[in-house]
N, C-alpha and C positions, 0 to 999 in steps of 0.2 A: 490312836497313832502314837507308838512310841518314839521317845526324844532320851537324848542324852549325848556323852559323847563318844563320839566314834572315833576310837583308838583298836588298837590291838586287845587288848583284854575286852573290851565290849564285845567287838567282830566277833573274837573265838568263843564267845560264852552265846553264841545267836545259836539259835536250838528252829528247824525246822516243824512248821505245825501243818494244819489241814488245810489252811491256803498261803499266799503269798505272803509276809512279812515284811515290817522297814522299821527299820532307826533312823530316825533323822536328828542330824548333829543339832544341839542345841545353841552352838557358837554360831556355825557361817550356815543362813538361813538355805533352803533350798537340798544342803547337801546332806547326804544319805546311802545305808547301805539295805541294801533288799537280799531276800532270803526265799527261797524258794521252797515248797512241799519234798521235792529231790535231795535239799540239802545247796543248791548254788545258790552262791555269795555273789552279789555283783553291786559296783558302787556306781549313785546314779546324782544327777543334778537336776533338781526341778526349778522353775523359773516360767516366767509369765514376760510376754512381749507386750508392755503397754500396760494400764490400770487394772483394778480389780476385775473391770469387766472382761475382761481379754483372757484367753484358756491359758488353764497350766498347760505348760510340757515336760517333757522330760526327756531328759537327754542319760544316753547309757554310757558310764566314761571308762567301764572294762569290768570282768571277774574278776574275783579276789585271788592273790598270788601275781607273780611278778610277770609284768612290769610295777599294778596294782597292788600296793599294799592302803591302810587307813592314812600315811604319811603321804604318800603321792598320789594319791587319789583325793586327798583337801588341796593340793598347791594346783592339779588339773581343776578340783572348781571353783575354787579362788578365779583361776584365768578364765575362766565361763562367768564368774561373776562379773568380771572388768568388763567383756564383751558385750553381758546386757546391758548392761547400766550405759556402754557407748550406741547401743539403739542394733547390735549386730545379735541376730541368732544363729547361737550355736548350733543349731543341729543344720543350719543352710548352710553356713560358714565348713562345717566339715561336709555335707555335699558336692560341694564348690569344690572343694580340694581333694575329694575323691574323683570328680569330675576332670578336673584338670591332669592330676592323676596318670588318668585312663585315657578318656576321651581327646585330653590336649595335651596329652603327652606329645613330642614333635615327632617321635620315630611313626606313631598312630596318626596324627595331622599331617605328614609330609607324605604318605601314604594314600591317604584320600586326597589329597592337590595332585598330586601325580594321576589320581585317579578321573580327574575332572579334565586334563590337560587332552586338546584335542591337536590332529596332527602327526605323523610318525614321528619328523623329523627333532620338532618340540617336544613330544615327549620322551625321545629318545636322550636328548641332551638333558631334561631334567633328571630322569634317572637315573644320567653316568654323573650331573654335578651333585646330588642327593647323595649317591654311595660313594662317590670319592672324597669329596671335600668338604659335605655341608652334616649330613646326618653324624660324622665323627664327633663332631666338635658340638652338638644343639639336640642330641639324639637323646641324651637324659633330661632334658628342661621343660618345662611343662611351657605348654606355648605365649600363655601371659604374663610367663617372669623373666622371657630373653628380652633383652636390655638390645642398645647399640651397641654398646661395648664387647656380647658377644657375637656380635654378625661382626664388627672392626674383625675380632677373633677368627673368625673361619676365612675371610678377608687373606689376613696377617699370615695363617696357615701355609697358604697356597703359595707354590714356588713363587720367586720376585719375577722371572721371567713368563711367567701365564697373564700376561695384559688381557688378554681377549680371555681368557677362564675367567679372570676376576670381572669383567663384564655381564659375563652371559650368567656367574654365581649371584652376582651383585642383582641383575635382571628378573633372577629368577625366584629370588629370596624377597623380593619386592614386590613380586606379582603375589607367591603365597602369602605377604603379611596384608596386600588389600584384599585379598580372597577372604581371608579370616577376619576382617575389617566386617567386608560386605556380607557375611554370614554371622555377625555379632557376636564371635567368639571372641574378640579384644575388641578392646573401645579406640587404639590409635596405634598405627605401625611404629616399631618404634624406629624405623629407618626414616622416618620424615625428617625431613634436614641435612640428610643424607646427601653428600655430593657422587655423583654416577662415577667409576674410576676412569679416569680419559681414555680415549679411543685408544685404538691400536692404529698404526701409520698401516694404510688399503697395502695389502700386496699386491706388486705389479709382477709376479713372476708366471710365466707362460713358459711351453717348453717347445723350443725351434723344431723345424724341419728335418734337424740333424737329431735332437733326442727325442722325440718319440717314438722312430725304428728301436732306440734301444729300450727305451721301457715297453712297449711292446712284443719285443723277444724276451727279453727276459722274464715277462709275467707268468708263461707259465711253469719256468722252474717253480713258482710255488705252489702254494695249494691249489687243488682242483677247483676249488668255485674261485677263490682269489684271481687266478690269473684270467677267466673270463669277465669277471667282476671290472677289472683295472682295461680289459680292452673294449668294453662296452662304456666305461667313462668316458673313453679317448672317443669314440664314436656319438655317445649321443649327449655328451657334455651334461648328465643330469646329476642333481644331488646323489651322494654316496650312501647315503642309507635308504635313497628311494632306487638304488638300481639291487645294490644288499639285499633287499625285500623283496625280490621281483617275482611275484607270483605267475603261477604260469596262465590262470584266469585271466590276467590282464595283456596276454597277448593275444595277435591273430595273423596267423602266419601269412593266409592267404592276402587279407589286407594289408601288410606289414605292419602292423600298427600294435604300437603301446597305450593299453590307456589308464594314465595314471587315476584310481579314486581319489577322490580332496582329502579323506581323513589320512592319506599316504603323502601327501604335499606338505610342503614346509608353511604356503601358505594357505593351505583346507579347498584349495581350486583345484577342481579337474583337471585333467591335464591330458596330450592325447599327443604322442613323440612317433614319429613317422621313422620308420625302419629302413637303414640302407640295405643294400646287398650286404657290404659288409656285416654290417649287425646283425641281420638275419643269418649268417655264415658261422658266427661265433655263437649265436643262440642255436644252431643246430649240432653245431659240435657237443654242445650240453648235452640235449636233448638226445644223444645219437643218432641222430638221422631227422628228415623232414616230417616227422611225423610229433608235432607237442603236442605232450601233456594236456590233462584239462585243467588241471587242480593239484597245487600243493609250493611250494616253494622252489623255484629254479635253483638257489644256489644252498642245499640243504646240507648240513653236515652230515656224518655218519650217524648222529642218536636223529636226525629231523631236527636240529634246531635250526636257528638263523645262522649263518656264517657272520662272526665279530670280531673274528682276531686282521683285523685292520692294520693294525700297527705292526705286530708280528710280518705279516704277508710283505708291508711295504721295506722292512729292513731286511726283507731277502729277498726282493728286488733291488735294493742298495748293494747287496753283496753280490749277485748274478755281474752286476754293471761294474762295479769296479772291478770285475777280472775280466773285462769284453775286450781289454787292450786300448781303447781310446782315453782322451784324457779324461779326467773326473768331471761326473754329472756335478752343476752346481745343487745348493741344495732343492730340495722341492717337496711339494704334499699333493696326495690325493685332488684338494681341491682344487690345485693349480691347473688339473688335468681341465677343469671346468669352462675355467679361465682361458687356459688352450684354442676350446673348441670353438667361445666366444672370439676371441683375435683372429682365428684362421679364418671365419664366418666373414668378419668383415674386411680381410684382405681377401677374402674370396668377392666381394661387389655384395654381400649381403646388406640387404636394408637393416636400418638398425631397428625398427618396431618387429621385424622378424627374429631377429635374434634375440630379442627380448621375449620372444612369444616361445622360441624354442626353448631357454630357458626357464621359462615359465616366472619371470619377473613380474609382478603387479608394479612396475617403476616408469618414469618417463611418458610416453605414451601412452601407457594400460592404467594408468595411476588417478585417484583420483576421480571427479565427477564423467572424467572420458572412461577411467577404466569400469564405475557404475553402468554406462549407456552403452561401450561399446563390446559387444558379447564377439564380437568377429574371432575367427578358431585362428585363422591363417594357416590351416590346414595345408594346403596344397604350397605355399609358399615356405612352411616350415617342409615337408616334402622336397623341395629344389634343392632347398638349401643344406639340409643333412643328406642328400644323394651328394651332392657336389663337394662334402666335408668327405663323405667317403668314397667317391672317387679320389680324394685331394689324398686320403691318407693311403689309398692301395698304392700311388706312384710315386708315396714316399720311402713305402715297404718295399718297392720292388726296385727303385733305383733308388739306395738310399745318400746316393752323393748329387741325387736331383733338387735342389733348391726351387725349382721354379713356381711359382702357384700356378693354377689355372683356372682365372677368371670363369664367376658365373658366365659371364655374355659371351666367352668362346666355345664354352658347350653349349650354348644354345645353338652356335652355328654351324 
């Protein structure tokens, strides 16, 4: 075993023979440059975890040439010396950080969380808060070196008026750091102590008797799938990405019947929404005629994707409305339509566990040790009561200066 020191004149005078070759420096024990039958130079560091009895190893700390020259390749084993002697091996210690690297890096980590996330409605929201607001800001960081200080950061990012984003980011960035927890990819979230950012004040906004004729005419100056999209809200009051997705699988004309899968629900519950005349009228308009589809998307774009531009559709519905001549709509969203359908239900004489079942709420009544035991569909009673929301909504379409509601109990008679 040759010894001596390993500088630049040593290096270059190293002459390749019939096997493998090494000089090892005679000042800092361990380090060394090896020579290969080919001619490659590469500098290496050997070292033992533990007493005599414990194996060498050897770790490879690069070829010779730059980055590597004899100068920077003794201060790299220098810093492998520190590391044994603190009881850490090098050759684990850069696994780990290749590991982290690759594998925890957060753009690859937030990728498989999304992957695990079951749900439409949940995972749709992770994915829009992932690419809008969170992966910008945590998308280079390996997932065991984000600190508090940069989730504050993604936080602090988001406009000051997004209460309910910084929620649902906040939510969501909390669920992926116990996931990582529970998979022993970090030893402690570092959002613990974390205060949740306070609620958003409930919106109480619903839309009268007098505006939903107008958002109704107006909807479908827009897009072709948007403006059936926005009059099957108004009709069957369901979440906006589970009407979005409406596959045509999940109908059946002859039984009017919608039946939502769980992995398409906000809450992973089946779900089974009972069809009026109206909605069956608007779903046949899609459809061109009484004859649906078996399979494939109702509201498809032109390439087959999902219909997304949401926001787009709803701001030319804002614009249809404010040139209809009446005064200005106050403001409103999508899910206000939901909200609607709820308040009309119950000035209609609807029960409230009904309307909660049309909803498809696991709250109040469904909640809880009652909602474990009681499997009841309310089938026929969600049926009355979305028949009676769209008889309520055709005779608000067809006389639209009619105010009056009309009581479930007077169609019954």
């Amino acid at each position: 075993m040759a010894t001596g020191k390993v500088n630049k004149r040593t290096v270059d005078a190293l002459k390749p023979g019939a096997g493998v070759g090494f000089l090892w420096d005679d000042d800092l024990k361990g380090f060394g440059v090896k020579i290969t039958p080919a001619g490659a130079v590469t500098y290496v560091y050997q070292y033992r975890m533990g007493g005599r009895e414990a194996k060498t190893r050897r770790y490879t700390i690069g070829a010779h040439g730059s980055p590597w020259t004899p100068t920077t390749a003794r201060t790299e084993a220098e810093r492998l010396a520190v590391l044994v002697s603190q009881g850490t091996d090098p050759a684990e210690a850069d696994k780990k950080r290749r590991h982290e690297a690759v594998s925890l890096a957060f753009n690859a980590y937030a990728n498989a969380f999304y992957g695990s996330c079951k749900g439409e409605g949940w995972r749709n929201l992770v994915e829009r808060s992932l690419r809008l607001h969170i992966t910008p800001v945590l998308g280079a960081k390996a997932l065991p070196t984000i600190t508090r200080a940069n989730v504050v950061a993604v936080l602090d990012a988001m406009p000051a008026g997004q209460q309910a984003g910084r929620r649902n980011v906040f939510a969501i960035l909390r669920r992926l750091f116990r996931w990582a927890v529970g998979r022993g990819d970090i030893e402690r979230s570092p959002m613990e102590g974390m205060e949740t950012p306070p609620p958003v004040k409930a919106r109480d906004r619903w839309l009268t008797d007098d505006e939903i004729p107008r958002v109704w005419n107006a909807a479908p100056s827009c897009h072709r799938c948007f403006g059936p999209i926005v009059r099957l809200l108004v009709l069957t009051g369901q979440r906006r990405e589970e009407v979005t997705g409406l596959m045509w699988q999940e109908l059946n004309r002859a039984a009017k019947l919608w039946r939502l899968p769980g992995p398409r629900t906000k809450n992973s519950e089946p779900h089974e929404v009972p069809l009026s005349k109206m909605a069956v009228l608007v779903i046949d308009a899609v459809a061109g005629g009484d004859k649906w589809p078996k399979r494939g998307r109702v509201f498809a774009t032109s390439n087959g994707e999902a219909f997304t531009a949401h926001a787009k559709g709803k701001d030319k519905i804002d614009g249809v409305i404010e040139k209809d001549g009446e005064d200005p709509l106050p403001p409103w969203r999508l899910h206000d339509l939901r909200r609607t359908l709820a308040t009309g239900l119950q000035r209609l004489g609807v029960r409230f566990e009904v309307t909660e079942a049309v909803l498809n709420h696991l709250s109040g009544a469904r909640s809880g040790v009652a909602g474990v035991y009681q499997r009841f569909g309310w089938v026929d009673e969600k049926r009355e009561a979305l028949d009676a929301w769209g008889e309520h909504i055709r005779k608000i379409l067809a006389y639209a200066d009619e105010t009056n509601v009309i009581p479930l109990a007077t169609r019954r008679a």
